[in-house]
N, C-alpha and C positions, 0 to 999 in steps of 0.2 A: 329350471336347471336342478339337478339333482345334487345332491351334498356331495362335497367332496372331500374322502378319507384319505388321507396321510397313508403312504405305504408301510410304513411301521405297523399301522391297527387292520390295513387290507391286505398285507401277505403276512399275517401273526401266525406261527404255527399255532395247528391245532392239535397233532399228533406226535408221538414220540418222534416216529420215524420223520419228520418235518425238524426237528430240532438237531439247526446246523452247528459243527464245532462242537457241540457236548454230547459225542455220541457214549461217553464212559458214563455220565447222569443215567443218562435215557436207558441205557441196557439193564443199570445197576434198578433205577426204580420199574422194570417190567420185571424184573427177575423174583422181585418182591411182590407184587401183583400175582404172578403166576403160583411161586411156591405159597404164599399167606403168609408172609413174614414182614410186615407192615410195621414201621416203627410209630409210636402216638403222636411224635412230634418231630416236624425235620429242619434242619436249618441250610438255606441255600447261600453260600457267600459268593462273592466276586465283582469284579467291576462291574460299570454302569452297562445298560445295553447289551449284556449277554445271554438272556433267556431265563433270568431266576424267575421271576414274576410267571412267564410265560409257561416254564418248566412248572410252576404250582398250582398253576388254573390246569394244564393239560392232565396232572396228577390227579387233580379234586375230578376232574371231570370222568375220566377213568375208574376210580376206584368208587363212583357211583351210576356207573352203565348197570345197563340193566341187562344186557346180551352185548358182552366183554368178546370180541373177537378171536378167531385160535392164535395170532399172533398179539393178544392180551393190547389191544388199542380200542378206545372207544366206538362205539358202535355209529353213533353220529345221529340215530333214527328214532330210540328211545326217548319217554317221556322225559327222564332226567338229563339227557343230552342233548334237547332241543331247548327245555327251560335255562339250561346253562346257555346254549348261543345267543339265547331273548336277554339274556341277565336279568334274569328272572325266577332263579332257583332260587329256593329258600334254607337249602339245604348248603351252599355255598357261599359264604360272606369274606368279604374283603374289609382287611381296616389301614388305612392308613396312618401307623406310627407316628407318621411327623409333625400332625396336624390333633390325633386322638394319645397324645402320650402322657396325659396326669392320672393318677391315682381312681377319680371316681370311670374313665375311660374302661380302666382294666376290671373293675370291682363290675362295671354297667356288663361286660364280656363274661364275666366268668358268672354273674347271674344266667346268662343265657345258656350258658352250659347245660344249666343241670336239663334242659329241657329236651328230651331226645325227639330224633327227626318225625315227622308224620309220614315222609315217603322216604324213600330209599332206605340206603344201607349207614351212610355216616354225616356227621354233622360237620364240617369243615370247615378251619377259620383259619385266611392265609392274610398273615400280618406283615405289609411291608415296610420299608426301612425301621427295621424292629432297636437300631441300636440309639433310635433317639426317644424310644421313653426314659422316661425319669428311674432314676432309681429305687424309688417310692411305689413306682410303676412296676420295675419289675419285680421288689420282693413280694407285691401283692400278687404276682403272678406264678410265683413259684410252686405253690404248692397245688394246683390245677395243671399245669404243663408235667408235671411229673406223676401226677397221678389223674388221669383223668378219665370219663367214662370211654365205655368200651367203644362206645357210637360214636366216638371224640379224635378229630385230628387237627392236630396244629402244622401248620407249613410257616416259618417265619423269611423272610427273605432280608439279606442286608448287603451295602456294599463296605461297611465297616465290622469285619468283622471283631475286630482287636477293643470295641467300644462296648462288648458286653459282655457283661458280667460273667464270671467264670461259673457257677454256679446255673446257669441258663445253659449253658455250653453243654457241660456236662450231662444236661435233662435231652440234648437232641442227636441227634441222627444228623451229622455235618457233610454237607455237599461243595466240594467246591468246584465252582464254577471259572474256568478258563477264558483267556481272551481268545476270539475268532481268528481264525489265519487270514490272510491275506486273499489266499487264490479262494479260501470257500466264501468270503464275503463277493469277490469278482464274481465268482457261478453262481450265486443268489442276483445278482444284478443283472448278468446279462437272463438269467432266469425271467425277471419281472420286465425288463427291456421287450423281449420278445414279447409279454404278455401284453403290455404297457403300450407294442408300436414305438418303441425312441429308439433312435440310431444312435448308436455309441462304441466311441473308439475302444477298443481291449486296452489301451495307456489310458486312457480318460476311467477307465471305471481301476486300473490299478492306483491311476491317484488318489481317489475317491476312498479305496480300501484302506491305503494307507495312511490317509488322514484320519480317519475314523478309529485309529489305532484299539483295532480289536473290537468296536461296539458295532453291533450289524446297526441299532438302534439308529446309533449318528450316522452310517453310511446312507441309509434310504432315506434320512434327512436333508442329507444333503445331495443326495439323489432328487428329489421331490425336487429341491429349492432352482437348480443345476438347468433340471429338464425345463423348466417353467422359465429361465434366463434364457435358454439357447432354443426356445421355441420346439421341444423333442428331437433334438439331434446335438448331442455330447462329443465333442472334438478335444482333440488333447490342449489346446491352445484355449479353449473356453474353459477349461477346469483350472486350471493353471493362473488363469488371469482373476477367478472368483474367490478361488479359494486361497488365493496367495501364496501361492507353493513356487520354490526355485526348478527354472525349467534344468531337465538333464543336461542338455546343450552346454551350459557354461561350466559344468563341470567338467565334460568331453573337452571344451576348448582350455581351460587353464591346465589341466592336464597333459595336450599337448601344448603346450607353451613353456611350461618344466622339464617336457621332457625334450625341447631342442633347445631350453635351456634360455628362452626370452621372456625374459623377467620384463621388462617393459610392459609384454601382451599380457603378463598374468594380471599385473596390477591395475592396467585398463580396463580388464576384463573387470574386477572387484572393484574399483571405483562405477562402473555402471550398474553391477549389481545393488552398490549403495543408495546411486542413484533413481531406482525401480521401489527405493521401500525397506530393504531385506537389511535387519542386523550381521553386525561381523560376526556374532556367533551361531547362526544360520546359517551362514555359508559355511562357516569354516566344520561345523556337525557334517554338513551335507559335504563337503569333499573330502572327509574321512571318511563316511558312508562310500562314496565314491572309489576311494581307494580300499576299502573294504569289501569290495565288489571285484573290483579288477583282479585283488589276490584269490578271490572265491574260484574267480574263472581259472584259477591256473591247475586245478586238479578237481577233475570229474566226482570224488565224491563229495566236495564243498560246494557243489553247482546247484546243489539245491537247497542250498541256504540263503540263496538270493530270491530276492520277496519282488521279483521286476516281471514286465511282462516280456515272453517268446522274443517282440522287437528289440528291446533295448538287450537283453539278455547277449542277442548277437552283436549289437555294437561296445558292448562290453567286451565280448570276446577278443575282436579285433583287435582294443586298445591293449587288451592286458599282453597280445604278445609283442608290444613296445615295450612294454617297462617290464622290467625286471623285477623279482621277487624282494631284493635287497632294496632297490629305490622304493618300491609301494611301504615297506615294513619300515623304514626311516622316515617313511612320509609321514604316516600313520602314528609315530610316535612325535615325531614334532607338531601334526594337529592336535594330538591327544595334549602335551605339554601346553599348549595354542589354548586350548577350550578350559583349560584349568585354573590357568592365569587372568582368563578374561575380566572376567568377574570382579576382580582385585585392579582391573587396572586401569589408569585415569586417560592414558590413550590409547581406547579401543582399538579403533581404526590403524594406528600402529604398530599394535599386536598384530593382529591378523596381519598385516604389509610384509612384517617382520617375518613370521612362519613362514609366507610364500618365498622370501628371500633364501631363507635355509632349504626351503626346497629344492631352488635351483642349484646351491653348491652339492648335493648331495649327490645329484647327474653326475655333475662335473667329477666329482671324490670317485663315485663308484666307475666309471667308465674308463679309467685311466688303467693301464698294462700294471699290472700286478708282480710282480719280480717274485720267481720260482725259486726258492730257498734250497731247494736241494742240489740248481744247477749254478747259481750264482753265488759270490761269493757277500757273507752278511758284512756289511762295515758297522764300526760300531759309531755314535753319533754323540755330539757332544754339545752342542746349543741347542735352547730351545729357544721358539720363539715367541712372541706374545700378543702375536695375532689375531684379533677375534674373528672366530669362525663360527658356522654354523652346528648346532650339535648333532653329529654321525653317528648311528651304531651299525654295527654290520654283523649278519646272519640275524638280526633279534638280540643282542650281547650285549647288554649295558657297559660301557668302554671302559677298562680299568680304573681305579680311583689314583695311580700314580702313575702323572704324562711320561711318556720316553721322549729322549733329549734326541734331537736330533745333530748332524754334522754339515757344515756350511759348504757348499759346492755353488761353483758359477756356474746359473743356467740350465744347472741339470737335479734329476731325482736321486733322493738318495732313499736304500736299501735298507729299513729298519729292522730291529732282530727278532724274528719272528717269535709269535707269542704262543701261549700254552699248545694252543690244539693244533700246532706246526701248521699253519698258513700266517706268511707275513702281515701284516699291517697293512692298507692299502695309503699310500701318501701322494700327498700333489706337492710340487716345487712351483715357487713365485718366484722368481729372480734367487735373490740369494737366502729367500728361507724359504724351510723344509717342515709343511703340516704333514702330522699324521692324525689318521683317526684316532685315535686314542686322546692325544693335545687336543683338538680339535671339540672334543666334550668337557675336557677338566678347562679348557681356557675361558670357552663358555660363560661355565658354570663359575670361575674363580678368575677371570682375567688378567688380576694384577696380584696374583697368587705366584708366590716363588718359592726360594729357600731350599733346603735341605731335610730332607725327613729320610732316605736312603738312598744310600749310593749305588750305582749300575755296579752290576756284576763285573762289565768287561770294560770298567774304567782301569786306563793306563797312569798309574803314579810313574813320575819323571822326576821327583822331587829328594831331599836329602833322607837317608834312613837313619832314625831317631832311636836310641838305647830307648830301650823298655825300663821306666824307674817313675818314681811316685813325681818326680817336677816335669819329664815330658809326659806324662801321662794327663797332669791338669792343662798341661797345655793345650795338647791335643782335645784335651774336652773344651774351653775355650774357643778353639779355633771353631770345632763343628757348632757349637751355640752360635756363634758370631755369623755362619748361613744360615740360621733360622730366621722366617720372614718377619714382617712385622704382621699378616694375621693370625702366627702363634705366637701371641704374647704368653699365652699360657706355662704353652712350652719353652719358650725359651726363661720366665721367671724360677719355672722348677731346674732348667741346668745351673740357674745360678746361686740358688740355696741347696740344691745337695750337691756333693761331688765324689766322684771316689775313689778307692783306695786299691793298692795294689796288692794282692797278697802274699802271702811266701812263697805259695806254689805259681806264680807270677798268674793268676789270674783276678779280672778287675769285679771289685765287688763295690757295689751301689746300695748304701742302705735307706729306705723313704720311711716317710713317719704312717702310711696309711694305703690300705687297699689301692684305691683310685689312682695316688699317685704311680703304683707299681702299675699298673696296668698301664698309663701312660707311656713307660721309658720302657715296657717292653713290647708297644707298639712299633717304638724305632730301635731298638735294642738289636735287630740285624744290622740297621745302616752304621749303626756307633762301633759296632765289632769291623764292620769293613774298613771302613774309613780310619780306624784305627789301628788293624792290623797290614794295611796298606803303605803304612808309616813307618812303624816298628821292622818291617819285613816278616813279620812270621804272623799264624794265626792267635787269633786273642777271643779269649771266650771273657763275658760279662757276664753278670748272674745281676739280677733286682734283689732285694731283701725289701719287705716292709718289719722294720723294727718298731711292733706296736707297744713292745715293752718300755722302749726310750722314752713313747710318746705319753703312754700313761703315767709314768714318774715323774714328769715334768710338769710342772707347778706353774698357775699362770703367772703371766706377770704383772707387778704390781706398776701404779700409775707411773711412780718414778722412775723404774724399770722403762716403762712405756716409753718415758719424754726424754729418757737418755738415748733410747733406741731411733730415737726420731732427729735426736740434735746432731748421732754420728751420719749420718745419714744427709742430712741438710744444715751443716756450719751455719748458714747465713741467720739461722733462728737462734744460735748461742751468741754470736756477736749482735745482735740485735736486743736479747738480754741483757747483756750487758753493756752495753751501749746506753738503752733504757733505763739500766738500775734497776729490772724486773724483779721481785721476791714471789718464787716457787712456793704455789701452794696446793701442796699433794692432797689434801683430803676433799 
């Protein structure tokens, strides 16, 4: 029985024009060949499995032909191009870095140097994975790679290129090398299929591609391994099941299962997936893939950014004119949210559960009649609820960072006011509360989040109007402190240490002891003019002052200072003093 070679080393290019996916390499070092502008030393980078190696034997072999073709490719017939296919040149050496990377390795290499070729034109030394010699290694290498004889080429090849030294960089002629596409690794496969006799499906060699994420290398690896399981005939259902890949199917199916909105079938569906093997963040990559595909299909020039084959391509199409562009784009960002969190979180499996469930409100949100703001009339809305919902954005628009309030109606929807780019909010009613999109992401994100930070424009005061003077003015600052939630402690300990003052030209002036703090109060410093001038009846402008002068003449305070400040504050430490018969000792 004769030896059997590995497709990897029995369809290895041999020629430029053979080397798939790096056709910018291949043009770039013929063009040098042909003009005479040969660098002495080149450096090939890029991931595993993409033709560096191969690209520096086809170079070495090339630029020592002896009758160079008119399209500047080796001749394949000559003395030195036959001793190259025997490996059997003397004039081409290979060194393996990983295993030849100390000091006396490079000194033994660059001996060999000075000896110029007996045959041909050049001495060639192609050194692979070059970024694991020693450092020791490469300064002994220095001064030969950048000066070396004329008869002298260095090819070094690495998949790390960031591992060596700057100094080495600088002496080479840098290649980089690319990962292989998808469809050119498929047309080298069915390429060798046909050579090879194996039957194989166009889906079975696109899994095959896309496992192999760019390396032809690992493709015809797992090509080899694949054909030798399924006896020479590659089915989509054999790839799938060796390589352990999630079949497309249960993507198509939970997709439809969000999109009629039965959340039951979605999570049947993912508990069996779990039960086949597959983590939840496997699946959940892969049905963002999935909805990343569906949106692809909605406009002809994104059609070919989809890495599938011709069949699924079409069952894609079908899907994607079910969902809409706004459900795919909210999916998409609840998986993206879904795949973030996973990692951090102690129930996986309830992550993921959780994403699909946001999934199906999201149908429900978007598909609901939209209210036309320029033929109905807007109400304004005045409770909110505190519902948790699933997080919505719509058109791609991250939902404002302050919920609109809604207005309590039985049974029915209410009309929220429409937002900047004049399309209303889109909102679902539950009995007697009213989500809107916008709630619907802050509630989320902040559920038991309330308070007061500004007031609605088209809030109606029904309340007493208050003379504008310095005792309702602290009032009215009180009263708005008093809606602040409890998770601004912050804010609400700064309403309580500053306050402010009214001034002769009756407007309110707020002095703080520092930048920061100014920035705080004139984050809300709209809502306090409203709400304030809502009371007063007229408008009231506030201004912040940071008075850093106050703050730098202010002298710390001293311990007793301290415990006095602390006794008016909490009584029960002074009678407790004295209760004790405590003696205060300040030093």
């Amino acid at each position: 029985m004769a030896d059997y070679i590995v497709s990897a080393r029995k369809y290895r290019p041999a020629r430029f024009c053979e080397m798939m996916g790096q056709e910018q390499v291949a043009t770039t070092l013929k063009n040098a060949i042909r003009t005479g502008h040969l660098a002495h030393s080149f450096l090939f980078c890029g991931p595993r499995g993409v033709g560096k190696t191969t690209a520096a034997r086809i170079l070495a072999k090339t630029i020592n032909c002896e009758n160079i073709t008119d399209d500047f490719e080796a001749c394949g017939q000559c003395e030195s191009c036959i001793a190259f296919q025997r490996n059997s040149s003397f004039n081409i050496h290979e060194l393996d870095a990983a295993s030849n990377n100390s000091v006396d390795d490079i000194r033994a290499l660059v001996d060999q140097v000075r000896f110029p070729p007996q045959t041909g034109k050049y001495k060639i030394y192609i050194i692979d994975e070059v970024h694991m010699l020693s450092a020791g290694a490469f300064n002994a290498f220095l001064k030969t790679l950048e000066e070396p004889p004329a008869y002298c080429k260095f090819i070094l090849a690495t998949t790390e290129k960031h591992k060596i030294l700057p100094t080495i960089l600088s002496r080479c002629q840098i290649f980089d090398f690319r990962r292989i596409g998808v469809e050119t690794i498929v047309k080298h496969l069915q390429h060798i299929c046909e050579l090879e006799k194996v039957e194989a499906e166009e889906d079975a060699l696109h899994i095959i591609a896309q496992k192999a994420d760019g390396g032809m290398r690992d493709a015809l690896s797992m090509f080899d391994r694949l054909s030798s399981f399924s006896e020479r005939k590659l089915t989509y259902a054999s790839v799938l099941e060796n390589l352990n890949v999630l079949d497309y199917d249960y993507f198509f199916k939970v997709t439809d299962s969000l999109l009629s909105e039965n959340l039951t079938q979605a999570l049947l569906l993912f508990d069996e997936i779990l039960k086949k093997g597959f983590e939840g963040d496997d699946f959940i990559l892969g049905l963002s893939e999935h909805f990343r595909n569906l949106l692809f299909c909605k406009d002809k020039e994104t059609l070919k950014l989809m890495e599938v084959s011709d069949t699924l391509k079409q069952k894609y199409n079908e899907q994607s004119i079910l969902a809409s562009g706004d459900f795919l784009v909210n999916c998409l960002h609840i998986g993206n949210q879904c795949d973030v969190s996973y990692k951090m979180s102690k129930n996986k499996r309830l992550t993921v559960e959780l994403a699909l469930i946001k999934m199906c409100y999201v149908n429900s949100v978007l598909t609901l009649e939209v209210a036309d703001a320029s033929k109905k009339k807007v109400e304004p809305v005045k409770e909110q609820t505190s519902e948790i919902a699933p997080p919505i954005i719509k058109k791609a628009v991250t939902a404002s960072a302050t919920p609109s309030k809604t207005e309590k109606k039985e049974n029915l929807g209410s009309v929220a006011k429409p937002n900047t780019d004049n399309k209303p909010p889109i909102i679902i009613s539950k009995g007697k509360k009213v989500l809107t999109i916008d709630s619907l992401n802050n509630e989320l994100q902040n559920p038991k989040e309330g308070g007061r930070l500004a007031e609605p424009e088209e809030e109606k005061y029904e309340g007493e109007i208050l003379i504008l003077n310095q005792e309702n003015l602290l009032t009215l600052w009180e009263t708005y402190a008093a809606g602040i939630s409890d998770e601004k402690k912050g804010l609400r300990m700064s309403f309580a240490t500053f306050k402010p003052e009214l001034s002769a030209d009756m407007k309110v002036e707020l002095k703080v002891q520092s930048d920061i703090q100014k920035l705080q109060f004139d984050e809300v410093r709209k809502g306090i003019e409203h709400f304030i001038s809502k009371r007063v009846g007229a408008e009231v402008e506030m201004s912040v002052i940071a008075d850093k002068a106050e703050r730098e003449g202010r002298k710390p305070y001293t311990e007793k200072e301290k415990l006095e400040r602390l006794m008016e504050k909490n009584p029960t430490i002074r009678k407790m003093q004295q209760r004790l018969g405590l003696e205060l000792d300040y030093d």
